[in-house]
N, C-alpha and C positions, 0 to 999 in steps of 0.2 A: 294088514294094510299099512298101521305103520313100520313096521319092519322094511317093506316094499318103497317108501316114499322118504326112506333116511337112507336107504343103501341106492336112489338117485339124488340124492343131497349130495351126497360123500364127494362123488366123483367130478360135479360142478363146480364144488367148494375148492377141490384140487386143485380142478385145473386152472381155474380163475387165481388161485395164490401163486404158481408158476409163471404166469402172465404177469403178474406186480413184481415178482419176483426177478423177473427176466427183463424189462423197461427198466429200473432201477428208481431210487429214491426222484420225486419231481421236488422243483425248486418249493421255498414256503413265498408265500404271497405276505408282502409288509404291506399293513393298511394305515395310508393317511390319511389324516379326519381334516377338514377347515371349518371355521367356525367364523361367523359374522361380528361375533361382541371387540368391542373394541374396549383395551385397557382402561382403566380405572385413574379418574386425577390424582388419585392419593400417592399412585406409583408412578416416579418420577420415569418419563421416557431416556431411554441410551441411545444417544446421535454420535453414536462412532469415538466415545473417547474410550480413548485406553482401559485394562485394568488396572490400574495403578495412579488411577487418579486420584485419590485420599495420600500420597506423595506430593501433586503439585503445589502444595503451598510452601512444601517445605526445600524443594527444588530451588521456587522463586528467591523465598532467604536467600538461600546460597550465592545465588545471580547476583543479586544487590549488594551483599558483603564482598564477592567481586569486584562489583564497580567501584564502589567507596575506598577501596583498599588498591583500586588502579588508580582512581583521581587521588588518592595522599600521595601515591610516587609521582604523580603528572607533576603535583605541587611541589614536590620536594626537589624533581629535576628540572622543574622551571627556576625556581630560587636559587637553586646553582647556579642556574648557566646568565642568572642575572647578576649573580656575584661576582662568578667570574670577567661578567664583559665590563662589569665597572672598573676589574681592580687593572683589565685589559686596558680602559683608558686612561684612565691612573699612570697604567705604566707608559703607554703611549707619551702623557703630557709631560711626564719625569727624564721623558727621553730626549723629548725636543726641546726641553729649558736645561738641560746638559748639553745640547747639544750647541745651541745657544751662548750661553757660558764657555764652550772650548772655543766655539770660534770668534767669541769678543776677548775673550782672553789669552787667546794663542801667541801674541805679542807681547805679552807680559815682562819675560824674561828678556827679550830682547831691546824691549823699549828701555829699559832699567838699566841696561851696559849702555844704550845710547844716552841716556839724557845724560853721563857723563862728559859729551862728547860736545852736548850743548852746556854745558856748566863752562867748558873749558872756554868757548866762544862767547861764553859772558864775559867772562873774567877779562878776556881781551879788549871787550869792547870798553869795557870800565877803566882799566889800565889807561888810556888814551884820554885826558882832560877834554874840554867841549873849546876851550879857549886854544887849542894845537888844531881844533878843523875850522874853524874861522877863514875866511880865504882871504888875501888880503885886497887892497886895494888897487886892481891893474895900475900897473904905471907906462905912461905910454913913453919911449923915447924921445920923440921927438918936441915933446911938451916944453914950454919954457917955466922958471919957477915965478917969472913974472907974470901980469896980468894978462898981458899982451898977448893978443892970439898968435900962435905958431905958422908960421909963413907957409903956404901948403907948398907940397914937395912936386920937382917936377917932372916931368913924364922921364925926362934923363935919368934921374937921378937912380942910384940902385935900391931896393927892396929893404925894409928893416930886416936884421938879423935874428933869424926863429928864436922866442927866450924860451933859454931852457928851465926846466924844471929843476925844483930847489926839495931837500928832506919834507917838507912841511908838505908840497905837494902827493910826493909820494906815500907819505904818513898816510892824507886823508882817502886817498885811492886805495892802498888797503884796509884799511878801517870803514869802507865802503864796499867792498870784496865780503870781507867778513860779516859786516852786517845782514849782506845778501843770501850769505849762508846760514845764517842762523834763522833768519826769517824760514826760508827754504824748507830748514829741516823740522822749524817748527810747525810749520804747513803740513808737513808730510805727515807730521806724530798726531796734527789734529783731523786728520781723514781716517785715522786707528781711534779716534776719541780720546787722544789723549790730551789733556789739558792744563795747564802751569794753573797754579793760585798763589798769589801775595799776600799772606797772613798779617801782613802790618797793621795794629792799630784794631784787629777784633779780639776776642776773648780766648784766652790760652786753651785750647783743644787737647789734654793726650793723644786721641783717635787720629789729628790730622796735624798737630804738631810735634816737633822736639824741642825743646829746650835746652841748650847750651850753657845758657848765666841768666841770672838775675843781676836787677841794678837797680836803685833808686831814680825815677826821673821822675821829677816836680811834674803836674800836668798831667799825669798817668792815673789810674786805678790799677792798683795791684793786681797782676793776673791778666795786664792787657800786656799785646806781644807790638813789644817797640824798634824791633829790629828782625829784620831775615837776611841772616846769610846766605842760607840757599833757597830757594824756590820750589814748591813744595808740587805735585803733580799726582791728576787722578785720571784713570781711567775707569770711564764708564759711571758706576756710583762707586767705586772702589778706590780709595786710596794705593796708587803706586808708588811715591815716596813722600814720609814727611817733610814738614818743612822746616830746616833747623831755623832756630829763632832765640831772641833774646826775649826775658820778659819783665816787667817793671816788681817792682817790692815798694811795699807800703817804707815811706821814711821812717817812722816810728821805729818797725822793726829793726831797722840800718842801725840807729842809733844805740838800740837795746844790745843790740851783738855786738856793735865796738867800745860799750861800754863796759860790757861782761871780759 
């Protein structure tokens, strides 16, 4: 019996492994479980950050040593360009008080050969006494030297003879010429700022006088300027020429050198 019921085993067995054998391997089945428990407070929930977030603090340093290290250059190219724009105005102001300066001074040299020119036209006018332009006192022809009034002349009668001019006249018509010239040109030099001073009589200056001689005068303090030859001229706040001058001495001194 059992001989009989294992040699129909055998044949079942077979042919059923040929059948598995012949379908080939079936896929395996992955089993997903779900579960209801929800995590625990002690484990802190992950909302999406990175792995590497035990770096972001050290990240952050970095950023802020950044910034600190951008703002000292902001600082350092702000301070420049404030230095520069001052030494900018600086140069600005330096340029237009030179410029200033050339052109109130640009006549300098030229004013300097002219005031010769008005030296020369003093001298003139000096040369000619006050007592030579006196005019004199018209004389009329027809005048009598007595009291008696002059018989008026009659419609007939011919015209007096034009009088002519005498040196004296012609003296003071150019000495009147001249004067007009010299006014003229001193007009002209004081539209350049330039301007004459008469040292007479204040305190002896190097800076804006010269000195010629010394001399004893009574009346004086030593060191006061009693005489100008020439007339001294400045332009602007600048001396253009001294003034030659004389200047007084204490008598004392006078005394002690003529007796030495």
């Amino acid at each position: 019996m059992s001989s009989a019921l294992a040699s129909l085993v055998r044949p079942c067995t077979a042919s059923l492994s040929c059948r598995l054998l012949a379908r080939g391997p079936r896929p395996s089945i992955i089993a997903r479980y779900y579960s209801d428990d929800k995590p625990s407070s002690a484990e802190p929930a992950d909302h999406g950050q990175p792995k590497d977030a035990p770096d972001a603090p050290s990240s952050e340093t970095a950023a802020n040593a950044a910034l600190v290290k951008a703002q000292e250059e902001a600082a350092d190219l702000l301070g420049r360009l404030r230095y520069l724009q001052a030494d900018f105005l600086n140069l600005q102001r330096n340029s237009a008080r030179e410029r200033e300066k050339t052109r109130d001074f640009a006549i300098t040299n030229f004013a300097v050969d002219l005031l010769e020119t008005v030296d020369v036209l003093s001298l003139a006018l000096k040369s000619v006494p006050r007592s030579a332009l006196e005019a004199p006192a018209p004389l009329d022809p027809l005048s009598s030297p007595s009291d008696e009034p002059a018989p008026e002349p009659s419609p007939d009668s011919p015209p007096p003879p034009p009088r002519t001019k005498t040196a004296d006249d012609y003296l003071r018509e150019l000495y009147t010429g001249v004067e007009m010239t010299q006014r003229q040109l001193l007009s002209t030099l004081f539209k350049y700022h330039v301007k004459p001073f008469d040292p007479t009589g204040d305190p002896f200056d190097p800076n804006r006088h010269e000195a010629l001689y010394q001399a004893p005068v009574p009346g004086f303090a030593a060191g006061t300027v009693i005489d100008c030859q020439k007339i001294g001229y400045t332009i602007r706040d600048r001396v253009l020429r001294a003034a030659q001058v004389g200047v007084a001495m204490e008598v004392a001194e006078t005394q002690e050198q003529q007796s030495s």
